[in-house]
TIVOMAR-405217 format. One record per residue (C-alpha): y, z, x; residue in three letters. Coordinates in nm, 3 decimals, always signed. Example, Ala and Ser with C-alpha at 12.3 -4.5 7.8 and 13.67 -1.06 7.14 Angstrom:
(r (-0.450, +0.780, +1.230), ala)
(r (-0.106, +0.714, +1.367), ser)
! end
This chain:
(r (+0.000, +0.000, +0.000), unk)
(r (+0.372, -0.035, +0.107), unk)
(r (+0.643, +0.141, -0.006), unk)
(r (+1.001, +0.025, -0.050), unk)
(r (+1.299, +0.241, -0.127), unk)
(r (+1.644, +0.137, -0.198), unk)
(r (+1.987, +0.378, -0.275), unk)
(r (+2.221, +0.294, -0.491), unk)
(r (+2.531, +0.488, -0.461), unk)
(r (+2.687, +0.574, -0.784), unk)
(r (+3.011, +0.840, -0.911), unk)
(r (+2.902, +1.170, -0.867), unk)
(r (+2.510, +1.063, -0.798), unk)
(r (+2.287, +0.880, -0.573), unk)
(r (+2.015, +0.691, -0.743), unk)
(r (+1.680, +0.557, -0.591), unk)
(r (+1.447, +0.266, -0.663), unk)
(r (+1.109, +0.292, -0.499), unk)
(r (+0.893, -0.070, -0.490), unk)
(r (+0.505, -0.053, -0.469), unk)
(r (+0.318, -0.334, -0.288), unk)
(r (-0.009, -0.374, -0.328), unk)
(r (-0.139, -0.528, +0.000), unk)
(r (-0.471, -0.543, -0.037), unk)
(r (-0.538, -0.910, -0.125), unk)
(r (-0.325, -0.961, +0.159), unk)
(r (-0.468, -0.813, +0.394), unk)
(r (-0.779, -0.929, +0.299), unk)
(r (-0.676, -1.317, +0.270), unk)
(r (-0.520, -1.239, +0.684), unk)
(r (-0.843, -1.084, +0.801), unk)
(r (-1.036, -1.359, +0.651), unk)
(r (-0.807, -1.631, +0.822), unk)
(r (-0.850, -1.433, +1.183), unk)
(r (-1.227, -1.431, +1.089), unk)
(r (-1.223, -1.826, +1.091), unk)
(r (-1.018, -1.932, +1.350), unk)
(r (-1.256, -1.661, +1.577), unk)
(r (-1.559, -1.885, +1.435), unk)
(r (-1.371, -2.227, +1.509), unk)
(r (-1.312, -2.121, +1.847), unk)
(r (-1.673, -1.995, +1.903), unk)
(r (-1.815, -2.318, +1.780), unk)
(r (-1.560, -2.535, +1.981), unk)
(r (-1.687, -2.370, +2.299), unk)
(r (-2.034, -2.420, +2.148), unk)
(r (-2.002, -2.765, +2.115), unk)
(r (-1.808, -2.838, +2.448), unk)
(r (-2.120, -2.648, +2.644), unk)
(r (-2.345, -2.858, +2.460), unk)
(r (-2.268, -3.181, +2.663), unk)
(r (-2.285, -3.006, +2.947), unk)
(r (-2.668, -2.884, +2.890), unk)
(r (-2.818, -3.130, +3.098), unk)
(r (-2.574, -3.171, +3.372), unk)
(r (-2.629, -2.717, +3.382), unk)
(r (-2.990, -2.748, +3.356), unk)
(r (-2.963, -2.999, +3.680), unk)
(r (-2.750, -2.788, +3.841), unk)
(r (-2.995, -2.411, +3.737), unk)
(r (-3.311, -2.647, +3.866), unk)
(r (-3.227, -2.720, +4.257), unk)
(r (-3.186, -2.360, +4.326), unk)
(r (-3.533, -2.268, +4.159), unk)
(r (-3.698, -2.613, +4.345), unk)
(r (-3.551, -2.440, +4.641), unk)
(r (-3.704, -2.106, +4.614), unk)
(r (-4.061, -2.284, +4.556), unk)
(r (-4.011, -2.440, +4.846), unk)
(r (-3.897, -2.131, +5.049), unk)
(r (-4.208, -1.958, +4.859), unk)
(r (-4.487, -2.184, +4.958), unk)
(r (-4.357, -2.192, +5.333), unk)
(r (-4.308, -1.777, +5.349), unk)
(r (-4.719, -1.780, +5.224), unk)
(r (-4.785, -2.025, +5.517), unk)
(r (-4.548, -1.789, +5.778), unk)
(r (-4.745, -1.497, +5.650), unk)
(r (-5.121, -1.672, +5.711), unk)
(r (-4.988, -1.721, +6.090), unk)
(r (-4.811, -1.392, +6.133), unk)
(r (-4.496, -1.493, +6.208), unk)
(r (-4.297, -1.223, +5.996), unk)
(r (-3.936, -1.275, +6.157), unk)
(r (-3.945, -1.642, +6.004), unk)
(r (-4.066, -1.489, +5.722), unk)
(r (-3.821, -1.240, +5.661), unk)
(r (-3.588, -1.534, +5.721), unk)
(r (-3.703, -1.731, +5.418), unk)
(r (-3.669, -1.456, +5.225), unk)
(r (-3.315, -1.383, +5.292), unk)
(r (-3.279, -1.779, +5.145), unk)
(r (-3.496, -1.737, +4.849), unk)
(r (-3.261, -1.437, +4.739), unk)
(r (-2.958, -1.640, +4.806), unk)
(r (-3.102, -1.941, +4.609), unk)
(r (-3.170, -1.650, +4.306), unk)
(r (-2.825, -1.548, +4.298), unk)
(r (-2.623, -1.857, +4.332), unk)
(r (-2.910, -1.964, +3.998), unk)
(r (-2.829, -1.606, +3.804), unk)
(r (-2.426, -1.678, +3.918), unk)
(r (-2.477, -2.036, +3.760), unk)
(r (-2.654, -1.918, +3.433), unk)
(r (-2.432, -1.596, +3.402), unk)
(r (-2.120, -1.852, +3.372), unk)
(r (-2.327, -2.069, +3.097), unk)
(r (-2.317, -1.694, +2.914), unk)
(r (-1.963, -1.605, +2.948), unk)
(r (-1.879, -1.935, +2.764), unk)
(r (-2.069, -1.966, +2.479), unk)
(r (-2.105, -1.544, +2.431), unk)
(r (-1.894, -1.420, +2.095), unk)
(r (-1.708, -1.162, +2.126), unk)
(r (-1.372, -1.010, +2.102), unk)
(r (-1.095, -1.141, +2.258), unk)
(r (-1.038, -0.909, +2.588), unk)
(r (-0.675, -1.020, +2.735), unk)
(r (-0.559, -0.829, +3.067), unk)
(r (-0.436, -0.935, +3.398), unk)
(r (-0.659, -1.155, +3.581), unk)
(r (-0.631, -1.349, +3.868), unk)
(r (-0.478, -1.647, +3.769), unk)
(r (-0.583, -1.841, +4.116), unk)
(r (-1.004, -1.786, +4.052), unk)
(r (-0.958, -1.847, +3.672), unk)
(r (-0.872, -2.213, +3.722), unk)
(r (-1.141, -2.233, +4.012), unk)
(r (-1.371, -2.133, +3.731), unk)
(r (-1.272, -2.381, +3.507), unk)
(r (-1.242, -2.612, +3.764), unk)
(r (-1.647, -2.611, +3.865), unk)
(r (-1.735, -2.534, +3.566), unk)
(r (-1.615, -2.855, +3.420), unk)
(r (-1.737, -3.081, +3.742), unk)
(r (-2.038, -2.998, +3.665), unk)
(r (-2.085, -3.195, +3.363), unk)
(r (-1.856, -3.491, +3.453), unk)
(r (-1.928, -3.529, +3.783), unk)
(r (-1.647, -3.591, +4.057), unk)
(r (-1.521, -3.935, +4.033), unk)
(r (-1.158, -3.849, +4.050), unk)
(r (-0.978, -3.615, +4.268), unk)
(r (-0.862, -3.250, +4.163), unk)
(r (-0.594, -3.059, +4.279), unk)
(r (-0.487, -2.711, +4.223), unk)
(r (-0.137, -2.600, +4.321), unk)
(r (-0.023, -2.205, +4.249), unk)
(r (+0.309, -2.091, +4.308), unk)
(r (+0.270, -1.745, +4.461), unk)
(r (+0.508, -1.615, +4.157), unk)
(r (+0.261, -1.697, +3.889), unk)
(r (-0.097, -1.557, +4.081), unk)
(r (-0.166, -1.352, +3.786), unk)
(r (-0.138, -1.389, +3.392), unk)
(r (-0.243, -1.121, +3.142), unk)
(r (-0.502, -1.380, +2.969), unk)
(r (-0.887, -1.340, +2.778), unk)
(r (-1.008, -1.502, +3.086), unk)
(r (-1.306, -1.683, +2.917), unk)
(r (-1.079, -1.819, +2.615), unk)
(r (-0.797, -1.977, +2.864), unk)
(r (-1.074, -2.141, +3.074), unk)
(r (-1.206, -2.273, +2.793), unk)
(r (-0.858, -2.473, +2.749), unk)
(r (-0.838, -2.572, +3.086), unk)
(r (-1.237, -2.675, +3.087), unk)
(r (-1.126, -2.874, +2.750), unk)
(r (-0.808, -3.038, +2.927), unk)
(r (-0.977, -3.111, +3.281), unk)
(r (-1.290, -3.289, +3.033), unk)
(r (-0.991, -3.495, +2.864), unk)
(r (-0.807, -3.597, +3.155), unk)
(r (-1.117, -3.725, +3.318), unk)
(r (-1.267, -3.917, +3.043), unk)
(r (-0.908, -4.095, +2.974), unk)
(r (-0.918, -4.185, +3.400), unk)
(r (-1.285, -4.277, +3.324), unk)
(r (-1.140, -4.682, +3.335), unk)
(r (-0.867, -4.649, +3.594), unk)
(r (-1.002, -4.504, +3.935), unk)
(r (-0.901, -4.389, +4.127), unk)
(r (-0.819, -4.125, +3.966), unk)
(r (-0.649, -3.765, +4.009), unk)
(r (-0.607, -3.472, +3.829), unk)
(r (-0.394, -3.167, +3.888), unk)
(r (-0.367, -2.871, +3.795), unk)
(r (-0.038, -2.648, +3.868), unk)
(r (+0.103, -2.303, +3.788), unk)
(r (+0.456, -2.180, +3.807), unk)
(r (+0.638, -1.906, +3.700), unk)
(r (+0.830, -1.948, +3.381), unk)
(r (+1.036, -1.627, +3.323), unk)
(r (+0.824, -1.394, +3.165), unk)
(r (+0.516, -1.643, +3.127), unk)
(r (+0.359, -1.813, +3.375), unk)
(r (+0.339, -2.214, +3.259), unk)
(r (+0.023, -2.415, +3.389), unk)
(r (-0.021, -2.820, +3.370), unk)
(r (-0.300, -3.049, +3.350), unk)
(r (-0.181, -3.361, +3.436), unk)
(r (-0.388, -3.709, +3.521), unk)
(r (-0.314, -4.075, +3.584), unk)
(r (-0.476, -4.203, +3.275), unk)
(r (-0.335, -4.501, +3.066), unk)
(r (-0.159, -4.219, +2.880), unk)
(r (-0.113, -4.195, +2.492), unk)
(r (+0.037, -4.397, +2.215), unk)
(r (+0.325, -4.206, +2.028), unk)
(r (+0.167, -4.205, +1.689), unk)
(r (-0.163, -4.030, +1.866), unk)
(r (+0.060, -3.801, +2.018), unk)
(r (+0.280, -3.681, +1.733), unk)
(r (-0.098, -3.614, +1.570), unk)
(r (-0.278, -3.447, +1.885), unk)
(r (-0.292, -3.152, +1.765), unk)
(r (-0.368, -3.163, +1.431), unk)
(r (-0.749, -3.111, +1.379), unk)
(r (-0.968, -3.429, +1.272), unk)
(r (-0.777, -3.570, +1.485), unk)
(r (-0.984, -3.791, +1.804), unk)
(r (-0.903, -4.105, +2.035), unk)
(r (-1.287, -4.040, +2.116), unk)
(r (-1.593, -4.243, +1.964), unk)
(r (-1.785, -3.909, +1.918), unk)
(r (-1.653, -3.535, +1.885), unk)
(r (-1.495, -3.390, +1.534), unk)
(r (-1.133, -3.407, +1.721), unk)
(r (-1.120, -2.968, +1.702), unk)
(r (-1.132, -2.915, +2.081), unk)
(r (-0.693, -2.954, +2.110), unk)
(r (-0.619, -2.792, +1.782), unk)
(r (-0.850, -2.510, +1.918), unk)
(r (-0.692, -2.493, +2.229), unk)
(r (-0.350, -2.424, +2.055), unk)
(r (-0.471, -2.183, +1.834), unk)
(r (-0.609, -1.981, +2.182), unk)
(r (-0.261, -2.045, +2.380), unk)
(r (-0.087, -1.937, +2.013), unk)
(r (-0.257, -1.612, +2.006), unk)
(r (-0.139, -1.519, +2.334), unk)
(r (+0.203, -1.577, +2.274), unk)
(r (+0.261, -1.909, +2.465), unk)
(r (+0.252, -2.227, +2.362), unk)
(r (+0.074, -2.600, +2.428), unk)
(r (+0.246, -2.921, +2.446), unk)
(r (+0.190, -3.266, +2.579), unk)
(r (+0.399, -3.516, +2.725), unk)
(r (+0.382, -3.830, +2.952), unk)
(r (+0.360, -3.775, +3.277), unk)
(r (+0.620, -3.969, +3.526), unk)
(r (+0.438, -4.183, +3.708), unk)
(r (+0.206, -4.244, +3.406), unk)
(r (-0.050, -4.058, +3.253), unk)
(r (-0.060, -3.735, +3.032), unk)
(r (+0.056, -3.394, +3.098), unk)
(r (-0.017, -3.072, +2.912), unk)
(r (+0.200, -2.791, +2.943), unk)
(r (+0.058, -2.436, +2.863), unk)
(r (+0.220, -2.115, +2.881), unk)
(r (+0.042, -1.753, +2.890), unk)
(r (+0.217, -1.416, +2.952), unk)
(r (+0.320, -1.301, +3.288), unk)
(r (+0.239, -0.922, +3.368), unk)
(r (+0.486, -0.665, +3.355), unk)
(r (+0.722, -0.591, +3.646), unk)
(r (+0.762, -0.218, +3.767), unk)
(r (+1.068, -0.052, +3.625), unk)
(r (+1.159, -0.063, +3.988), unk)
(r (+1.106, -0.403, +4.097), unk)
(r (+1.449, -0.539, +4.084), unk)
(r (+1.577, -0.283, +4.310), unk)
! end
């Protein structure tokens, strides 16, 4: 419930009007609507994983042909004695078992639902993340750069829910260079007063301006395949934390995509 009062000043009284607001439908219609856009943004990073699956399961099955390998020779080290070769191979069948658990834990951060955890993070590793994450599954026929002004190192983000923006841009801006190699990609981060503004740019063929004015908007796709979610998903993420997500041509061609997340707080003391 909310309560409103008003005064009305009169001759020799004061009179007040109290206004009851039943906000229960309300409240109810708002949690609902949070519920959704939570389950639009699960299944967009659903989806978006799903074309990765084979190009992941690729990736999961050299380390584990690796440690067979390093498994059969360590049983033939052990027939002959030799234990300090031995010992070696273990040492690489544990490495080849952690870089495999590192590459599987990653698969689970993405697609795992839960609530939105924002705090400061480092902003440098976040976009690596993204980076290999997204390599993975289109391979590396353009160039990538990363560029991070030293003012804008850290963001107060839901690490997993930015780099799925950035994994959605960096998939984007490769498949529109896809026809136009060689191609490049970067990626930059700069401080924008009290956000932090980061760029995806490529050297695509760029957009027509009736696509553009529409990006946004779900439904809407230049691809052959996808539901055209993946950008209007990616604004609702960069919404929630405060920024916002625009795009714009680039100047020597190509798109750019401008994204802004919060900057952490300064010490009371900073400026002195």
């Amino acid at each position: 419930m909310q309560l409103t009062v008003g005064e009305v000043h009169l001759p020799g009284m004061n009179l007040f009007a109290g206004f009851v607001h039943d906000l229960t439908e309300r409240l109810e219609r708002e949690r609902r609507l949070s519920e959704l856009q939570a389950e639009l943004v699960h299944v967009s990073r659903v989806t978006e994983l799903g074309q990765l699956v084979s190009a992941l399961a690729h990736e999961v099955n050299q380390p584990l042909t690796a440690m067979s390998s390093y498994l059969s020779g360590i049983r033939r080290l052990l027939a002959t004695g030799n234990l300090p070769a031995a010992q070696d191979a273990m040492e690489k069948v544990v490495q080849q078992g952690d870089r495999a658990r590192q590459i599987i834990q990653r698969i689970r951060d993405h697609v795992h639902k839960r609530e939105p955890e924002r705090k400061i993070e480092n902003l440098t590793a976040t976009i690596e993340e993204a980076r290999d994450l997204a390599q993975t599954g289109i391979g590396a026929g353009f160039d990538l750069t990363i560029d991070v002004d030293p003012e804008a190192t850290e963001a107060v983000i839901d690490r997993v829910q930015i780099q799925q923006v950035l994994l959605n841009l960096i998939r984007n801006g490769a498949e529109a260079m896809a026809g136009s190699e060689p191609g490049h990609l970067t990626i930059a981060a700069k401080r924008a007063g009290d956000m932090v503004e980061i760029s995806v740019s490529d050297t695509g063929p760029g957009l027509p301006e009736t696509v553009r004015e529409r990006l946004f908007q779900p439904f809407v796709t230049t691809k052959h395949s996808g539901m055209g979610v993946g950008l209007s998903v990616c604004r609702t993420i960069v919404e929630a934390h405060g920024g916002t997500l625009r795009a714009e041509d680039g100047a020597g061609g190509g798109m750019v995509f401008r994204l802004t997340v919060p900057r952490p707080a300064e010490p009371a003391n900073a400026a002195a």
